[in-house]
KEKOL-446754 format. One record per residue: residue in one letter; x, y, z of N, C-alpha, C in turn. Coordinates in pm, 1 decimal, m for minus. Layout:
% KEKOL-446754
   residu       n.xx       n.yy       n.zz      ca.xx      ca.yy      ca.zz       c.xx       c.yy       c.zz
        A          X          Y          Z          X          Y          Z          X          Y          Z
...
***
This chain:
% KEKOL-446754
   residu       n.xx       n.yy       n.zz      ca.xx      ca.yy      ca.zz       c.xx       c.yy       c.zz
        X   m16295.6   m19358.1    13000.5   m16233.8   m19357.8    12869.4   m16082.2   m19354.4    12888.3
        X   m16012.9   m19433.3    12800.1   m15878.4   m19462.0    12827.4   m15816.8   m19277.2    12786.9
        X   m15687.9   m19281.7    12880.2   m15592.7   m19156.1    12808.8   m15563.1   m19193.7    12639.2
        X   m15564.6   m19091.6    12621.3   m15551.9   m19111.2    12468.2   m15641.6   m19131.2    12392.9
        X   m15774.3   m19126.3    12363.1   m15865.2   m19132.0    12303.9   m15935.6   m19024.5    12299.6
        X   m15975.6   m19011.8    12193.7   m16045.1   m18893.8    12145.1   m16190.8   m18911.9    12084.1
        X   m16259.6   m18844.8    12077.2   m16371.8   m18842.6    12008.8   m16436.9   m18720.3    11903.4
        X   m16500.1   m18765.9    11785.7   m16517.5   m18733.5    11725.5   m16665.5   m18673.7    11671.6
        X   m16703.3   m18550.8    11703.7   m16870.5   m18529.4    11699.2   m16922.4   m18453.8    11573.7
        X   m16989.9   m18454.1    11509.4   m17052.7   m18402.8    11408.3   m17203.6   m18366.4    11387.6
        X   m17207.8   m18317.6    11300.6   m17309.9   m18188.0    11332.5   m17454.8   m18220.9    11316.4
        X   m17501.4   m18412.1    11264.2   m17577.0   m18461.4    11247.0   m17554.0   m18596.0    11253.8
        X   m17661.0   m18680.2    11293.7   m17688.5   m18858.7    11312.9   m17569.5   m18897.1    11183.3
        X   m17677.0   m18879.8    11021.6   m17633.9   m18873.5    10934.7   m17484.1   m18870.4    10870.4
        X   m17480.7   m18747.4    10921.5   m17321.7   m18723.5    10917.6   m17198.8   m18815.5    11048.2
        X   m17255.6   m18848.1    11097.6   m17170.6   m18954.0    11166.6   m17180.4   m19115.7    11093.8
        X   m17280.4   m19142.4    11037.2   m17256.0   m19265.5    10969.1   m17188.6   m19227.1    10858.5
        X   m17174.7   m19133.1    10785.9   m17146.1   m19107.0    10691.5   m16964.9   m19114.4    10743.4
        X   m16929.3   m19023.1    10811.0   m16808.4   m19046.7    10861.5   m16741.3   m19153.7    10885.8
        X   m16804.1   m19258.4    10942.8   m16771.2   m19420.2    10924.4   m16704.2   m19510.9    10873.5
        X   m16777.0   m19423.0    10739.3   m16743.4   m19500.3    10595.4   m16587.0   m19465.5    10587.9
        X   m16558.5   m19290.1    10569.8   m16453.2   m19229.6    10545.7   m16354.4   m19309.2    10651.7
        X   m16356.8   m19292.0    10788.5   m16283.4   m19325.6    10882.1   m16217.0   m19461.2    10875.1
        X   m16287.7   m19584.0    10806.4   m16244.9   m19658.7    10754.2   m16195.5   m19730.9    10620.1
        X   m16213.0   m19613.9    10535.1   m16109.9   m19607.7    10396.5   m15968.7   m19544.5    10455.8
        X   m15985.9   m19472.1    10509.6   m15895.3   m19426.4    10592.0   m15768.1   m19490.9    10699.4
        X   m15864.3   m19596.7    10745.3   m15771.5   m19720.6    10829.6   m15757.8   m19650.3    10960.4
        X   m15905.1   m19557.9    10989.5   m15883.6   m19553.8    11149.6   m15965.3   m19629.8    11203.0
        X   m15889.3   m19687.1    11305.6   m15994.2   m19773.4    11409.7   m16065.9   m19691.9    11488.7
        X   m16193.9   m19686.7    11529.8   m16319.3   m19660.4    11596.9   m16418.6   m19736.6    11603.8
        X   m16515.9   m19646.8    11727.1   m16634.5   m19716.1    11764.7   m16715.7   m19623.5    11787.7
        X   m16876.2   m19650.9    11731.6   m16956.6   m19554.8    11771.6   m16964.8   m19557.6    11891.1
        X   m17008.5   m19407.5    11962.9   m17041.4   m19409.3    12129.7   m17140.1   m19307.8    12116.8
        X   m17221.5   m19311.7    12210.9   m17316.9   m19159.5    12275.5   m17228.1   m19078.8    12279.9
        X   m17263.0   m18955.4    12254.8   m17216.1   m18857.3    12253.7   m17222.1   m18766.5    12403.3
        X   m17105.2   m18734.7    12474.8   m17096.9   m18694.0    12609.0   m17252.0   m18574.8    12605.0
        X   m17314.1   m18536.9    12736.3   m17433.8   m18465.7    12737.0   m17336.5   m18326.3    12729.6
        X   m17280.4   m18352.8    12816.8   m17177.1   m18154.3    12835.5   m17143.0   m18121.0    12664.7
        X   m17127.8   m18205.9    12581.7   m17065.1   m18133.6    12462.8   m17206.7   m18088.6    12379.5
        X   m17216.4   m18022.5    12358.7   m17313.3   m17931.4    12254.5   m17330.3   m17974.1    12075.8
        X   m17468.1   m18062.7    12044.2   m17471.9   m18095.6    11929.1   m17586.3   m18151.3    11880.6
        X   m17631.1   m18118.1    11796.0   m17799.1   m18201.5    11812.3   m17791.5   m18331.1    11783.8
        X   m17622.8   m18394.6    11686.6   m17662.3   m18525.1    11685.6   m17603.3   m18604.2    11839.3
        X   m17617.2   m18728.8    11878.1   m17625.0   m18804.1    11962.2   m17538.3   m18912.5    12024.0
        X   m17494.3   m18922.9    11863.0   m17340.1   m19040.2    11863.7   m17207.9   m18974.2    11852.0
        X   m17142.5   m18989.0    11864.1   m16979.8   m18990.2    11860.5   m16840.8   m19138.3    11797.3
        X   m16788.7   m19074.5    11745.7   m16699.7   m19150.4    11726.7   m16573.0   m19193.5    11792.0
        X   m16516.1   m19282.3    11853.3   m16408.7   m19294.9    11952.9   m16277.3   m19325.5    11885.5
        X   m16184.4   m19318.9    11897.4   m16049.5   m19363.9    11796.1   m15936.0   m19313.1    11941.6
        X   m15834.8   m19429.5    11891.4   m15740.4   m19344.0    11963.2   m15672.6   m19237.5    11914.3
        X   m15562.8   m19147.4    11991.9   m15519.3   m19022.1    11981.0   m15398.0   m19033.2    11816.4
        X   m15296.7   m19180.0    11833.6   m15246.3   m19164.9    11764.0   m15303.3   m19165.6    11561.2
        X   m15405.4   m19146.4    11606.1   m15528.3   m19154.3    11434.7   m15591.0   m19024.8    11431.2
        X   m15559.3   m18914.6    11495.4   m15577.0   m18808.6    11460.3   m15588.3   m18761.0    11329.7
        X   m15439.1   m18761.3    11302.5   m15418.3   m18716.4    11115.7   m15466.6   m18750.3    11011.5
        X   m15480.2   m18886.2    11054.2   m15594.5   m18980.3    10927.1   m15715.6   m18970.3    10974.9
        X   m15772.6   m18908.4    11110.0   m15912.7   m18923.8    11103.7   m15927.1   m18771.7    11055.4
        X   m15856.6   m18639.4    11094.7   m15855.9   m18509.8    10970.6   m15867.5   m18552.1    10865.6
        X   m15790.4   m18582.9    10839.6   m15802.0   m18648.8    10642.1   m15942.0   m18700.4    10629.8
        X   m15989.7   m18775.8    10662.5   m16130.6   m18857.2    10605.9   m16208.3   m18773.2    10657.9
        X   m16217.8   m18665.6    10778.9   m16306.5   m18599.4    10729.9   m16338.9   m18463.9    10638.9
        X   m16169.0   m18442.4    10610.4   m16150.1   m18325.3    10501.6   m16151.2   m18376.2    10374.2
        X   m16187.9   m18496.4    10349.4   m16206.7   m18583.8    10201.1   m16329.2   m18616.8    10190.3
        X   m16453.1   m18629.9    10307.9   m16552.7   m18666.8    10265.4   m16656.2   m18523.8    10307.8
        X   m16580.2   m18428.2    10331.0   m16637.2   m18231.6    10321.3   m16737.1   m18284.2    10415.3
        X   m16681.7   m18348.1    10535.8   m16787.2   m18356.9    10654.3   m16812.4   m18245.1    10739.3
        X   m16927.1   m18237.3    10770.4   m17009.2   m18163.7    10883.3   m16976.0   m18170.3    11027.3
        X   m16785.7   m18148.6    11063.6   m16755.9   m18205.2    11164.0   m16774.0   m18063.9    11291.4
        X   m16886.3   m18119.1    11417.0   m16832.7   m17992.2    11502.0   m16711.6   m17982.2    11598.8
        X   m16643.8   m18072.9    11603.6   m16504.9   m18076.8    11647.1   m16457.3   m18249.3    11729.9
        X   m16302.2   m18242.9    11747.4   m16272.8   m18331.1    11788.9   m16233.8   m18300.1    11968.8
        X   m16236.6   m18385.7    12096.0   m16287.5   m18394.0    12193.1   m16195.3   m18471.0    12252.6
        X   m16061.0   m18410.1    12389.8   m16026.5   m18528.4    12449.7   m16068.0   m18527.9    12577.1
        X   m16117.1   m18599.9    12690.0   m16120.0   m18569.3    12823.2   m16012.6   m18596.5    12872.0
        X   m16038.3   m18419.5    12948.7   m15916.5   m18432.1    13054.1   m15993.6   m18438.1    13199.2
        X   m15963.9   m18521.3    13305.5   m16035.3   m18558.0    13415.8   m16163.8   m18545.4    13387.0
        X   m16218.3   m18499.3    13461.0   m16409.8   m18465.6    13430.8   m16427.1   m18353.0    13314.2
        X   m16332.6   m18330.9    13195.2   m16416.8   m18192.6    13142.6   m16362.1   m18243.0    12987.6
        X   m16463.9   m18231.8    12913.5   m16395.2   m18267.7    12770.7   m16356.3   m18138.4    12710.8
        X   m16220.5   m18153.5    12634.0   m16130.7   m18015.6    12612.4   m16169.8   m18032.7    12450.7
        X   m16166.7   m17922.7    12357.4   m16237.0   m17927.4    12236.3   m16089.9   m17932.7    12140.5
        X   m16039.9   m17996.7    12054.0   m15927.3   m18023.0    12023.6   m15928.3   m17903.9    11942.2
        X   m15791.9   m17801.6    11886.0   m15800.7   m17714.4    11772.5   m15763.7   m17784.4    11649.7
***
């Protein structure tokens, strides 16, 4: 995964398509991905965006009262949990 990219996990399948929608009223670019095994979540997918779409990807998911369990950057082998 390139530096600078982040990912985006939430707390259900559901709630990641649902996020989608938001993320692109929003005008962030992403892509669904599997969701890393080390991060902890029952859903499966993840969302990828780069770093500089942070603020607008907060926004769409504090506008669509998503079920987010956090945002995710890897640093070498360990994904760091964004605050």
């Amino acid at each position: 995964m390139p530096v600078g990219t982040l990912i985006a996990i939430f707390d259900t399948t559901y709630e990641t398509l649902r996020a989608e929608d938001f993320f692109r009223e929003a005008g962030v670019v992403f892509r669904p991905v599997l969701k890393p095994r080390k991060i902890g979540s029952a859903c499966r997918m993840a969302l990828q965006f780069g770093e500089e779409a942070l603020p607008s990807a907060k926004a769409a998911v504090a506008q669509g009262k998503l079920a987010l369990n956090a945002f995710y950057r890897k640093e070498g082998e360990q994904w760091q949990k964004l605050d």
